[in-house]
Kinemage of the C-alpha trace (Angstrom):
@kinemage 1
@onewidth
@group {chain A} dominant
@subgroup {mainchain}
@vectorlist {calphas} color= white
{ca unk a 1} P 32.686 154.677 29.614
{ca unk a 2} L 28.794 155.697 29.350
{ca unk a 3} L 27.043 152.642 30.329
{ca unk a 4} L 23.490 155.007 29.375
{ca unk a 5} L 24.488 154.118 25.726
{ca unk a 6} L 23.956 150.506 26.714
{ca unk a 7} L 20.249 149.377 26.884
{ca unk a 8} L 18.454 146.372 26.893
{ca unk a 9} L 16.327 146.704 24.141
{ca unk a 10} L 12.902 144.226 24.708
{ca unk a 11} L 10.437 143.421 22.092
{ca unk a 12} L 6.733 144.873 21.812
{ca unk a 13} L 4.303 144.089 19.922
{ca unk a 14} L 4.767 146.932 17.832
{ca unk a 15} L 8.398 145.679 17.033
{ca unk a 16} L 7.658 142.225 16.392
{ca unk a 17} L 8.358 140.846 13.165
{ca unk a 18} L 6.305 137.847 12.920
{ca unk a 19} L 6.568 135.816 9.969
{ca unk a 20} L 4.812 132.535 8.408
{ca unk a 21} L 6.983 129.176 8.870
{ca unk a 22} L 6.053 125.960 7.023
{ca unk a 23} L 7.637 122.945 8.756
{ca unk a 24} L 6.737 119.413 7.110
{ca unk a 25} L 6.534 116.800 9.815
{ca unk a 26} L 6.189 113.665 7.377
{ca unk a 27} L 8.010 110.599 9.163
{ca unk a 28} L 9.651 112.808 11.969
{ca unk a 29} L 9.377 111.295 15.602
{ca unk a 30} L 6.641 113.903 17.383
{ca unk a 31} L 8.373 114.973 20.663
{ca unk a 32} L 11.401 116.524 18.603
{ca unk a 33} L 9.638 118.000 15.957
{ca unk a 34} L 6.540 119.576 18.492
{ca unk a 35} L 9.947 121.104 20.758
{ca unk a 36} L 10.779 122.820 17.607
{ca unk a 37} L 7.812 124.197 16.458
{ca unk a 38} L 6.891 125.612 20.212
{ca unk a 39} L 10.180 127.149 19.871
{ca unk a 40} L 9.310 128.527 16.595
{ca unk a 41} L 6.157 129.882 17.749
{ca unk a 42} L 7.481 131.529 21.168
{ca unk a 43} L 10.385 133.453 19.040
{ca unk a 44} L 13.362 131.939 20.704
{ca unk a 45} L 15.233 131.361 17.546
{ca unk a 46} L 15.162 135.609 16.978
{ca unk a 47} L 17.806 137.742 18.846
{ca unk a 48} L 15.285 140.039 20.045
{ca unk a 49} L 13.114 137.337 21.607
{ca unk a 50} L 11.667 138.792 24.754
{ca unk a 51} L 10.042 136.115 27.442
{ca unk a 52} L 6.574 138.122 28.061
{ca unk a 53} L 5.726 138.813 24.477
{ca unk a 54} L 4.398 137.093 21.520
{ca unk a 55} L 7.532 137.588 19.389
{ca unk a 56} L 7.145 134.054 17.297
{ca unk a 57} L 6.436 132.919 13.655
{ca unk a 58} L 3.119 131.990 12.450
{ca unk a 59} L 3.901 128.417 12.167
{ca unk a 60} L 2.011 126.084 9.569
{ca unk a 61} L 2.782 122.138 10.117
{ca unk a 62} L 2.291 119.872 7.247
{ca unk a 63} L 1.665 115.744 6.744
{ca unk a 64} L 1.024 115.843 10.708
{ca unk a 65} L -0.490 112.127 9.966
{ca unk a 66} L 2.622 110.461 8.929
{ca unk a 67} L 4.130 111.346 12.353
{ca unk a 68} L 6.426 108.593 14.133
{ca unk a 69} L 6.490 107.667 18.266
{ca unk a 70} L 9.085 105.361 18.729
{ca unk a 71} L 8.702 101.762 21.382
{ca unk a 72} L 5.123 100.705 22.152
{ca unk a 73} L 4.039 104.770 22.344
{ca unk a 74} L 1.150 103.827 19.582
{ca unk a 75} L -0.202 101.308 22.407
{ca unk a 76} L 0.610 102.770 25.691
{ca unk a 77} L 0.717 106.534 25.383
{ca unk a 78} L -2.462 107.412 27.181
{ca unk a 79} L -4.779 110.634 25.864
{ca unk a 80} L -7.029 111.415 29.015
{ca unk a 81} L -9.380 113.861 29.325
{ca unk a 82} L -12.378 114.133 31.628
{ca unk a 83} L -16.118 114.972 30.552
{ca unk a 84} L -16.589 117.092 33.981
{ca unk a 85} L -19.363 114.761 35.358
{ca unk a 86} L -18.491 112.236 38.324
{ca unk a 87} L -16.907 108.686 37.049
{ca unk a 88} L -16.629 110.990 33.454
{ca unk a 89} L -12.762 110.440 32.811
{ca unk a 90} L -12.088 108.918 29.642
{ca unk a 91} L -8.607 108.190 27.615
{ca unk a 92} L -7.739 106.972 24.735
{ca unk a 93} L -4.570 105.362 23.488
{ca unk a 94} L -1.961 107.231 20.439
{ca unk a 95} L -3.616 104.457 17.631
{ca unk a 96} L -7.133 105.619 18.503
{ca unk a 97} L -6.619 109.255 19.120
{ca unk a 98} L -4.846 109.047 16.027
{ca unk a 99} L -7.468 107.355 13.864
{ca unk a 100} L -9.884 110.107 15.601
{ca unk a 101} L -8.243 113.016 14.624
{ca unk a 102} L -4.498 112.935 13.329
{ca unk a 103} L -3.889 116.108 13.777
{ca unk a 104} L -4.924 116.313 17.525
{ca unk a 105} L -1.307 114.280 18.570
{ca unk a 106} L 0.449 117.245 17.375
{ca unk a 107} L -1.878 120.129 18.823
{ca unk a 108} L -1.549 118.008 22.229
{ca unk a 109} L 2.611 118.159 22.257
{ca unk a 110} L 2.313 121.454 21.049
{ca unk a 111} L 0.492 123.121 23.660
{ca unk a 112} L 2.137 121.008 25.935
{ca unk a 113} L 5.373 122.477 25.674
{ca unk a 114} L 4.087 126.186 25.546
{ca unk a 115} L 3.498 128.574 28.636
{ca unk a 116} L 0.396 127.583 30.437
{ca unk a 117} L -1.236 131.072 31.091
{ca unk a 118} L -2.801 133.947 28.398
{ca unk a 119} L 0.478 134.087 26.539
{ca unk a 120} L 0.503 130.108 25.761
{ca unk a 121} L -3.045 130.435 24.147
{ca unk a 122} L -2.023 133.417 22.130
{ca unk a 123} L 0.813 131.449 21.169
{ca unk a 124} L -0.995 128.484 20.408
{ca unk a 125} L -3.468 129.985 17.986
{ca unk a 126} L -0.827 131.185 15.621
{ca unk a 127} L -0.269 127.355 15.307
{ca unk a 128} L -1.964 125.673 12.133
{ca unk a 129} L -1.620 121.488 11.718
{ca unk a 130} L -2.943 119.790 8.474
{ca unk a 131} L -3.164 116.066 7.803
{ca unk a 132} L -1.645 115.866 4.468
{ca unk a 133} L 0.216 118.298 2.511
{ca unk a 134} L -2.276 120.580 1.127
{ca unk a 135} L -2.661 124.184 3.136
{ca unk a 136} L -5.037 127.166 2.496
{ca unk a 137} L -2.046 129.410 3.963
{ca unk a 138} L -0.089 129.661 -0.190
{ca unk a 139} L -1.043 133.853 0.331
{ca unk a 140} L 1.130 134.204 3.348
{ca unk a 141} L 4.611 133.056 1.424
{ca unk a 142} L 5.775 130.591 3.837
{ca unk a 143} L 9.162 130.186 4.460
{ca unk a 144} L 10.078 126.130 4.527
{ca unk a 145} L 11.975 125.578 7.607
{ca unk a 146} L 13.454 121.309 6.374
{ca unk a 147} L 13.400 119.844 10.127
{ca unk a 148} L 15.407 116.819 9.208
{ca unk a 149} L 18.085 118.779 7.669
{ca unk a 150} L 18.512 120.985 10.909
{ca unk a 151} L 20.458 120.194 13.832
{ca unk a 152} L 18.036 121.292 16.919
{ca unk a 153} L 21.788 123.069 18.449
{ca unk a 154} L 21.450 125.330 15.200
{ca unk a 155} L 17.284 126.645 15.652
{ca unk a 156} L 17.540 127.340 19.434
{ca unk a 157} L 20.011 130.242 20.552
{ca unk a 158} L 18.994 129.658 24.265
């Protein structure tokens, strides 16, 4: 047998096939929704998904203000962030950060669960979140990805 016919073949970013995903969050808890959509957007649901490339979907998220955290999240979950002067950190609970900017709870769990280095932040800007239901993104023919019709076993092929 000729194992030189057998090659790994890894993604570039010439080979990439990077499409635009619309995913409607509207009543969906946010943890299990924002794991999907950073798989989405790192490629891991495409057989030629590649670790060190930006091989994802373009991924548009819709109603992000009608999100649900279950138990006392709206209360307790704590937004922190620090102004970079001394005594400057400052937090805010899900209810305010929410009333603040609703789309902001998504970015957050987002970004959380995407590489932390160059690659994450590339990754993260072909992530767009809108409040409601209207988009500017109608050129790019989305394809509608119905997250509470999918089984999370059937998106990731880990």
């Amino acid at each position: 047998m000729n194992t030189l016919l057998y090659k790994t073949i890894a993604a570039n970013a010439s080979t990439v096939n990077k499409e635009w995903v619309l995913i409607d969050v509207d009543g969906l808890p946010l943890g299990r929704s924002a794991s999907i959509i950073a798989n989405y957007l790192r490629g891991k649901h495409k057989t030629n998904y590649t670790p060190h490339v930006d091989c994802g979907d373009n991924v548009i998220v819709v109603n992000a203000a009608n999100i649900t955290l279950s138990g006392k999240k709206w209360e307790q979950k704590q937004y922190i962030r620090h102004t970079g002067y001394p005594g400057g950190q400052r937090s805010l609970n899900a209810t305010q950060a929410h009333a603040k900017n609703p789309t902001r709870i998504m970015e957050n769990a987002v970004k959380g669960m995407l590489p932390k280095n160059k690659l994450g932040a590339a990754l993260f800007r072909n992530l767009k979140v809108y409040a409601n239901a209207n988009h500017p993104h109608e050129a790019q023919n989305p394809k509608i990805i119905e997250l509470s019709k999918l089984n999370k076993k059937n998106i990731v092929r880990n």
